[in-house]
ZAGUZA-754276 format. One line per field, with one value per residue: residue number from 1; z, y, x of N, C-alpha, C, O in turn. Coordinates in Angstrom, 2 decimals, padded with zeros to 5 digits. Atoms other than C-alpha are relative to their C-alpha. Layout:
N
k: [NUM | ...]
n.up: [Z | ...]
n.north: [Y | ...]
n.east: [X | ...]
ca.up: [Z | ...]
ca.north: [Y | ...]
ca.east: [X | ...]
c.up: [Z | ...]
c.north: [Y | ...]
c.east: [X | ...]
o.up: [Z | ...]
o.north: [Y | ...]
o.east: [X | ...]
//
This chain:
74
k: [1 | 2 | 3 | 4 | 5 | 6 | 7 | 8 | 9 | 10 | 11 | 12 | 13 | 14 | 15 | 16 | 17 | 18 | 19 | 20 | 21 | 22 | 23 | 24 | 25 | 26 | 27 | 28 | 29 | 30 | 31 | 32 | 33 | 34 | 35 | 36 | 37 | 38 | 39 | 40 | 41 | 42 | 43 | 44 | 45 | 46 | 47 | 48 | 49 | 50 | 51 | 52 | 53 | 54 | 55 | 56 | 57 | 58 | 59 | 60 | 61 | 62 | 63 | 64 | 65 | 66 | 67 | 68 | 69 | 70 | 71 | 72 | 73 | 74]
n.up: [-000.44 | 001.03 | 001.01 | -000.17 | 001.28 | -000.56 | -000.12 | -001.47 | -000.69 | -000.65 | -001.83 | -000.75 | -001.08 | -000.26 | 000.60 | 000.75 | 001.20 | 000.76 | 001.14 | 000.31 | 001.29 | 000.52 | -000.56 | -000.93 | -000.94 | -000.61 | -001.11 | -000.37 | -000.78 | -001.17 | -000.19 | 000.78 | 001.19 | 000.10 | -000.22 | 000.08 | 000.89 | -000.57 | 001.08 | 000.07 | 001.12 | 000.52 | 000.08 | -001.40 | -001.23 | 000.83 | -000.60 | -001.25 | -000.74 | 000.12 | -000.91 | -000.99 | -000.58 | 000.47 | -000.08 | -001.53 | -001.32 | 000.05 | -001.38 | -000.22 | 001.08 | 000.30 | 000.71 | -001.02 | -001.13 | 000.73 | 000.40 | -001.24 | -000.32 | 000.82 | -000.36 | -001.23 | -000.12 | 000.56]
n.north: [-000.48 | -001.05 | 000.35 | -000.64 | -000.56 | -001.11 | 000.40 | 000.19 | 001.54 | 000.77 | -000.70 | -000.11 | 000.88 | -000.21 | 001.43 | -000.05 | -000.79 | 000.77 | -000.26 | -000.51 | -000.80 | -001.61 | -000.63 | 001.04 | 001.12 | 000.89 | 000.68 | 000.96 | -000.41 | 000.15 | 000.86 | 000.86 | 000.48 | -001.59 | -000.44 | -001.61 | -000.87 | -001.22 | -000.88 | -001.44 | -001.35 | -000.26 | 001.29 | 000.14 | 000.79 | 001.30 | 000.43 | -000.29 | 000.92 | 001.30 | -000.30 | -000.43 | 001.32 | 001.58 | 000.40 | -000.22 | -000.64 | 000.26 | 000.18 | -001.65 | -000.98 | 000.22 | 000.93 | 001.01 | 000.45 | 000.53 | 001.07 | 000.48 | 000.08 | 001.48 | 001.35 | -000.08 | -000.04 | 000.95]
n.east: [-001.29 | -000.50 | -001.18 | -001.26 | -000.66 | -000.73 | -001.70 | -000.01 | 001.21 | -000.64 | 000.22 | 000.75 | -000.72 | 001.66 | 000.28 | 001.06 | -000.32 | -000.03 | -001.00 | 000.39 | 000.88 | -000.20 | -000.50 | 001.03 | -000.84 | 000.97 | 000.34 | 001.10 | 001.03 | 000.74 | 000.54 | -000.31 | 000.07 | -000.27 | -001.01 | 000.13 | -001.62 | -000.15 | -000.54 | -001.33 | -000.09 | -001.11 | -000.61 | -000.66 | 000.46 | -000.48 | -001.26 | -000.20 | 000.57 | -000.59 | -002.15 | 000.25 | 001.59 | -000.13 | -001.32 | -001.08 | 001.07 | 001.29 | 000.70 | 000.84 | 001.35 | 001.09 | 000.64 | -000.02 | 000.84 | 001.80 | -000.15 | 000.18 | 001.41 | 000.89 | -000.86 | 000.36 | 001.16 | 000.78]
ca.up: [145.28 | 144.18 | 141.30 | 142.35 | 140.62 | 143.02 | 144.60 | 148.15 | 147.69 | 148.61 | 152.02 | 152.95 | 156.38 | 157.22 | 157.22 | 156.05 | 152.63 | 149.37 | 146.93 | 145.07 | 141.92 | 140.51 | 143.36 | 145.64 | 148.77 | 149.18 | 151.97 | 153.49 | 154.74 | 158.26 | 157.45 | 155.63 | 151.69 | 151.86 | 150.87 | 151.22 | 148.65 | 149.97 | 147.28 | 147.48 | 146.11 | 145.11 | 144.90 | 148.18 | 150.35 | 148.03 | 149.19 | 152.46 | 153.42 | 151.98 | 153.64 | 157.11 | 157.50 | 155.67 | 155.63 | 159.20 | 161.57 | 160.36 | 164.14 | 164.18 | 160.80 | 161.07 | 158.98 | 160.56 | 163.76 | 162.15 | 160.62 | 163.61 | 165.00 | 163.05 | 164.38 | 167.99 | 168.05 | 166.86]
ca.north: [-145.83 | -143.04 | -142.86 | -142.98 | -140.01 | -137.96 | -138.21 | -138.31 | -142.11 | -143.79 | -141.79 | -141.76 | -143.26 | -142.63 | -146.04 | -144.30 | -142.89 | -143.93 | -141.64 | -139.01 | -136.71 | -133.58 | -131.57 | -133.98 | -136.26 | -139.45 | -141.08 | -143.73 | -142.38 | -142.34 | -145.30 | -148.81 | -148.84 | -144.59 | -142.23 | -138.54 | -136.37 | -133.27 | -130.77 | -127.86 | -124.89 | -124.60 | -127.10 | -125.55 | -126.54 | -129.82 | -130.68 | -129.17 | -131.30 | -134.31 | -133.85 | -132.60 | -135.05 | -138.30 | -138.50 | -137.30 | -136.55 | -138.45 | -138.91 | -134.65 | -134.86 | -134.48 | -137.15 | -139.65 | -139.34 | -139.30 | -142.48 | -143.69 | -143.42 | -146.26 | -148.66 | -147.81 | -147.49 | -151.15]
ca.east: [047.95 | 049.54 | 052.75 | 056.20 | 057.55 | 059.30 | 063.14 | 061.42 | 058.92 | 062.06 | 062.65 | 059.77 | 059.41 | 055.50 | 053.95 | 050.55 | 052.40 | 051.48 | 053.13 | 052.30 | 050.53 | 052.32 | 052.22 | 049.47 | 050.84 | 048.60 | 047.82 | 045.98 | 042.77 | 040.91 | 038.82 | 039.41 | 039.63 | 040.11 | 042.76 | 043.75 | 045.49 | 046.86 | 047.31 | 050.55 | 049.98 | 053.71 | 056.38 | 058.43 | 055.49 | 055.41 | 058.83 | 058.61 | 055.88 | 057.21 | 061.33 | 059.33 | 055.84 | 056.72 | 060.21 | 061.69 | 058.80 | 055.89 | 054.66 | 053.89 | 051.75 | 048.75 | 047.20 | 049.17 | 047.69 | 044.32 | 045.20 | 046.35 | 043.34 | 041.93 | 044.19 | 043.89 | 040.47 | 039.83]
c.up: [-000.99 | -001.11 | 000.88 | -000.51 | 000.31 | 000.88 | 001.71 | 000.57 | 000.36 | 001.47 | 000.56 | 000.95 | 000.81 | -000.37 | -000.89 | -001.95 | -001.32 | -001.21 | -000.38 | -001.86 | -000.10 | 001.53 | 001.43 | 000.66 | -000.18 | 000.71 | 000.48 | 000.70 | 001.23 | -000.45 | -000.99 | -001.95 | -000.40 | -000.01 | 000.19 | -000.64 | 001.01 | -000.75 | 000.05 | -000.72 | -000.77 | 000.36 | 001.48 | 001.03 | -000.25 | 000.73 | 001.40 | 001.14 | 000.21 | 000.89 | 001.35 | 000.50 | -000.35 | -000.61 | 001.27 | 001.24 | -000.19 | 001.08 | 000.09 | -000.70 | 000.58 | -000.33 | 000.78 | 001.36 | 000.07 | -000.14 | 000.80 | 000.94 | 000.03 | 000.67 | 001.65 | 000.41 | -000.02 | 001.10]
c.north: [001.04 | -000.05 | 000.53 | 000.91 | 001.18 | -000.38 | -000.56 | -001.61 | -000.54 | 000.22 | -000.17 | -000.67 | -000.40 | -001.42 | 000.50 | 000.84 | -000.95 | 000.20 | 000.89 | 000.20 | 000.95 | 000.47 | -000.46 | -001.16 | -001.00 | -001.04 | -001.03 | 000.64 | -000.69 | -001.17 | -001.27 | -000.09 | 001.70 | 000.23 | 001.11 | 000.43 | 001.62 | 000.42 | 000.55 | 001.14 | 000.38 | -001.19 | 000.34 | -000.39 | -001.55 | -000.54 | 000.33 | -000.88 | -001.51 | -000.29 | 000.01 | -001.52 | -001.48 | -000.12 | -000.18 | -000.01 | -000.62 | 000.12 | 001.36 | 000.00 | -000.58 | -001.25 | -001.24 | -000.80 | -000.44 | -001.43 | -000.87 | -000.96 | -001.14 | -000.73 | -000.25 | -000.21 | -001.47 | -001.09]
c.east: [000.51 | 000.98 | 001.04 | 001.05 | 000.57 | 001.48 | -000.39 | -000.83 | 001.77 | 000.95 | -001.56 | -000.54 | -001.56 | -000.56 | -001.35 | 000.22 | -000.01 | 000.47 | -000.50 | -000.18 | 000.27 | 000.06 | -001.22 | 000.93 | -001.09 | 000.18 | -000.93 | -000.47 | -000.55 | -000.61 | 000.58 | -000.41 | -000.31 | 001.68 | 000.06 | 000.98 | -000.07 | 000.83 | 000.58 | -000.56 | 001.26 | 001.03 | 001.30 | -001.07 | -000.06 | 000.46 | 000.29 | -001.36 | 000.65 | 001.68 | -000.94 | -000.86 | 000.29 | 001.06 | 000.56 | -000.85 | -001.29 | -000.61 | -000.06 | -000.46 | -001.29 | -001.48 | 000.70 | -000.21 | -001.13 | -000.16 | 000.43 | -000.51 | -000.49 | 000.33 | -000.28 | -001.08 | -000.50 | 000.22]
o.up: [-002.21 | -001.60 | 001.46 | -000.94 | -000.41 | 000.75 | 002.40 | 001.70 | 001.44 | 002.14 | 001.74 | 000.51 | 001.47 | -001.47 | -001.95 | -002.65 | -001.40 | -002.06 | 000.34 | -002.78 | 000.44 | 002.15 | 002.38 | 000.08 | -000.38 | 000.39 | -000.05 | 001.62 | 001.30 | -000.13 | -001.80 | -002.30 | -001.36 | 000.53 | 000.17 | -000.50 | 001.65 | -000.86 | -000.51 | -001.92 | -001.77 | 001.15 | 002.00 | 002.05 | 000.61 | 001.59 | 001.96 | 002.36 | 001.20 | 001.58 | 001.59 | 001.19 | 000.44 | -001.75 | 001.64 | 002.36 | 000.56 | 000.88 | 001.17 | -000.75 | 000.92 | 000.26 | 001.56 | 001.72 | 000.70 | 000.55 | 000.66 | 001.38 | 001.00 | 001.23 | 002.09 | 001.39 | 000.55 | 001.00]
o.north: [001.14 | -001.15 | 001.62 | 000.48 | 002.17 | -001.57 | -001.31 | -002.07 | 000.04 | -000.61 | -000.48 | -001.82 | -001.41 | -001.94 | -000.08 | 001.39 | -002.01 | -000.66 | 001.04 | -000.54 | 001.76 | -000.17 | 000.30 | -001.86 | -000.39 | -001.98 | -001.03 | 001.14 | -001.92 | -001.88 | -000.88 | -000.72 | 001.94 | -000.40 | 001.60 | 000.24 | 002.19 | 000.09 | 001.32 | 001.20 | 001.08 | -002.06 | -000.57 | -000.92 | -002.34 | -001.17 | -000.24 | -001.03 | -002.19 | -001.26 | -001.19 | -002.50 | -002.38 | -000.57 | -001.21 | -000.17 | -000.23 | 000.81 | 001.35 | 001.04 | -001.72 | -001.47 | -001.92 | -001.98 | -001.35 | -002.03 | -001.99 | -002.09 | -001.82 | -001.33 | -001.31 | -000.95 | -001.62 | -002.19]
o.east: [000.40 | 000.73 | 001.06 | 002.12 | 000.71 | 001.77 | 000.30 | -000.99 | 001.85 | 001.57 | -001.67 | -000.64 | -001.78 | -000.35 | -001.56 | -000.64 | 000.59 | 000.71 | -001.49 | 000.19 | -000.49 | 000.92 | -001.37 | 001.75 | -002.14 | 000.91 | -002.04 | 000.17 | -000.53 | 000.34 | 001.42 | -001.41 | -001.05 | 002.59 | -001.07 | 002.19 | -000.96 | 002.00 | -000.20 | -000.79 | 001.06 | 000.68 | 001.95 | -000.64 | 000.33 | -000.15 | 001.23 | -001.39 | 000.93 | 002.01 | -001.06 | -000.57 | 000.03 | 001.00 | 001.12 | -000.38 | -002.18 | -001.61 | -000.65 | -001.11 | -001.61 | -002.54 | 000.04 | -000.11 | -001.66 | -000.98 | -000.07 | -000.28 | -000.83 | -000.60 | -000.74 | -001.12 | -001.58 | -000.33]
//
């Protein structure tokens, strides 16, 4: 799991969110006992992922459909 060390782990609303690394989201990955970081290049996409995908809207990211997936599938 990732470190809680940003203003947004306690919004965050995404059940697959596990916290982040400097300027890395992580996530619970597509399969069982996987994760996914997803790196920023700058700290407004940073924060603009984090406020947008796994705070308010998780159900349009991406990764959470992926992740999803898993669940449905089984």
């Amino acid at each position: 799991m990732g470190q809680r060390d940003n203003l947004y782990d306690r919004e965050a609303r995404c059940p697959f969110y596990h916290g982040t690394r400097g300027l890395t989201v992580i996530c619970e990955g597509p399969f069982a006992g996987s994760s996914l970081a997803l790196t920023m290049r700058s700290r407004r996409l940073f924060e603009r992922q984090l406020k947008t995908f796994c705070c308010d809207q998780y159900e349009r990211c991406e990764v959470c459909r992926l992740v999803r997936q898993q669940y449905e599938d089984d």
